[in-house]
C-alpha positions as CSV (number, residue, x, y, z in Angstrom):
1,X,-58.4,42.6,87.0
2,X,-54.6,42.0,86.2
3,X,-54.3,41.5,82.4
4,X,-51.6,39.8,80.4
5,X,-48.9,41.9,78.9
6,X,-47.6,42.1,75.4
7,X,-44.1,40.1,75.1
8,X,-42.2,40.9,72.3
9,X,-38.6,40.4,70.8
10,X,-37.5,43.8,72.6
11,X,-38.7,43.2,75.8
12,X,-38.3,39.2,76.1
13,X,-35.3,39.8,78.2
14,X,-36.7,41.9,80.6
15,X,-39.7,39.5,81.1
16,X,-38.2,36.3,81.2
17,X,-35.2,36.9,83.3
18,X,-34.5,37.1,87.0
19,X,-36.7,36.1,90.1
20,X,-41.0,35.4,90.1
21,X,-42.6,33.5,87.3
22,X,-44.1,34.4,84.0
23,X,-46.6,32.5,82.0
24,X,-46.2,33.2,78.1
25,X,-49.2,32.1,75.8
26,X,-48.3,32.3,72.3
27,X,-50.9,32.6,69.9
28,X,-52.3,34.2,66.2
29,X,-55.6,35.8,65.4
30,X,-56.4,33.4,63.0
31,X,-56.0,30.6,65.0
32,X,-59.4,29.1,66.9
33,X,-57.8,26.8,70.0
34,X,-55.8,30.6,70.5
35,X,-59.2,32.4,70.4
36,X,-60.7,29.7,73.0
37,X,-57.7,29.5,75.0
38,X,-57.3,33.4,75.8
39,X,-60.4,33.9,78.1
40,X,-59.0,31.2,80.3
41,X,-55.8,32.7,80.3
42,X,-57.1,36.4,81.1
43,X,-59.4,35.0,84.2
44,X,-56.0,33.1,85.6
45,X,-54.2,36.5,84.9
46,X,-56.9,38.2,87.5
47,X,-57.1,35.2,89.9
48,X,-52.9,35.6,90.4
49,X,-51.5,39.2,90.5
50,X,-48.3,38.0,91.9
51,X,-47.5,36.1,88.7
52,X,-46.7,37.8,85.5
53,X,-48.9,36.6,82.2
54,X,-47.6,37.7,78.7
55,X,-48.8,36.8,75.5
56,X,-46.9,36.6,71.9
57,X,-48.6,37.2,68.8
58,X,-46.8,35.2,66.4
59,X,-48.1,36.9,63.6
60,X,-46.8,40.1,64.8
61,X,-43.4,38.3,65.9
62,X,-42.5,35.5,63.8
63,X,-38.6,36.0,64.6
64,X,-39.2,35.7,68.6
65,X,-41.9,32.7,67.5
66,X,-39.2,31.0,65.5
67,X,-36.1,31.6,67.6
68,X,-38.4,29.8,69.9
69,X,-39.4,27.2,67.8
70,X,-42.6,27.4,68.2
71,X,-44.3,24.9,66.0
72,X,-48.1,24.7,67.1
73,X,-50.3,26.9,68.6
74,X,-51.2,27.5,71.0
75,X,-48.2,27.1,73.4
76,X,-47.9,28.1,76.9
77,X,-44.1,28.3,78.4
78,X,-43.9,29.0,81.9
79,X,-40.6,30.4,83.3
80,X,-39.6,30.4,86.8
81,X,-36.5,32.6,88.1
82,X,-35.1,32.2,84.6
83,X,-35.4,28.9,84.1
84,X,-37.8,27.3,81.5
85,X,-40.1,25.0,83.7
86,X,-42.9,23.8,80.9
87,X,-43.4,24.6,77.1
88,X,-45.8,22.6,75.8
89,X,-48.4,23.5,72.5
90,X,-52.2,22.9,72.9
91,X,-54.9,24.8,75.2
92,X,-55.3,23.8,78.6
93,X,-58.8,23.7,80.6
94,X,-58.9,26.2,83.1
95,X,-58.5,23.1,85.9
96,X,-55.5,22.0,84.1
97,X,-53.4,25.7,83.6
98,X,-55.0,25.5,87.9
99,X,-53.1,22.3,88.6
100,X,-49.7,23.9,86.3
101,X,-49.7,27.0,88.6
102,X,-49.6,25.0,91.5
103,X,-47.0,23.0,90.1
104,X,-44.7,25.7,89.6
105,X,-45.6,27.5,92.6
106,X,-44.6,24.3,94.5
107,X,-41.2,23.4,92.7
108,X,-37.8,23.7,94.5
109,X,-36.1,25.7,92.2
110,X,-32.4,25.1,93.7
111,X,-33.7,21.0,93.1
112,X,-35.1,22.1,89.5
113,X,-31.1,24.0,88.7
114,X,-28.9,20.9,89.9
115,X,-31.4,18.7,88.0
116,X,-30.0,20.8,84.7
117,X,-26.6,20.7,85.8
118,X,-26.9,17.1,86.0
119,X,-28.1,16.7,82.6
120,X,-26.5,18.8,81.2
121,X,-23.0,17.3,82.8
122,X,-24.4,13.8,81.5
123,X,-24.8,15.5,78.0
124,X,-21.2,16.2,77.6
């Protein structure tokens, strides 16, 4: 069974940049949602090997969890080829975090890019 890996502020970069898709559960010991949350997140871990699962300990990282902003936990952010595609706090169902992988999976990332650019043009 594939299990998540440790993220942390000194390897964030290496995880989150460049091609294939990571999934990024932040979370604290203390913290019950967390504790519910992380089975489902370790059995999706071991049904896709060709995705990458991480997991942040905010307790053990409060300057990658606040340069973040992370403000609730749980919160999953899923990154495809560099580009943030969700970031939202609360613990999914193991149907729902089903349904977001095949979300992402499905998106048309050259679509998902000139969507930013557009925005981001609009912004300015």
């Amino acid at each position: 069974m594939t299990m998540p890996i440790t993220v942390t502020a000194a390897n964030w970069t290496e995880h989150v940049t460049g091609t294939g898709t990571i999934l990024i559960d932040l979370w604290a010991s203390w913290c019950g949602p967390c504790r519910r949350f992380a089975p489902v997140f370790e059995a999706a871990a071991g049904r896709h090997p060709d995705l990458v699962f991480g997991k942040v300990n905010t307790e053990a990282e409060p300057e990658l969890a606040a340069a973040l902003q992370i403000t609730s936990i749980p919160t999953l952010i899923v990154i495809r080829d560099g580009v943030v595609v969700y970031a939202q706090a609360g613990a999914l169902p193991e149907a729902a975090l089903e349904d977001l992988i095949t979300q992402v999976r499905g998106l048309n990332m050259d679509e998902v890019r000139a969507d930013i650019a557009d925005r981001q043009a609009a912004a300015t």
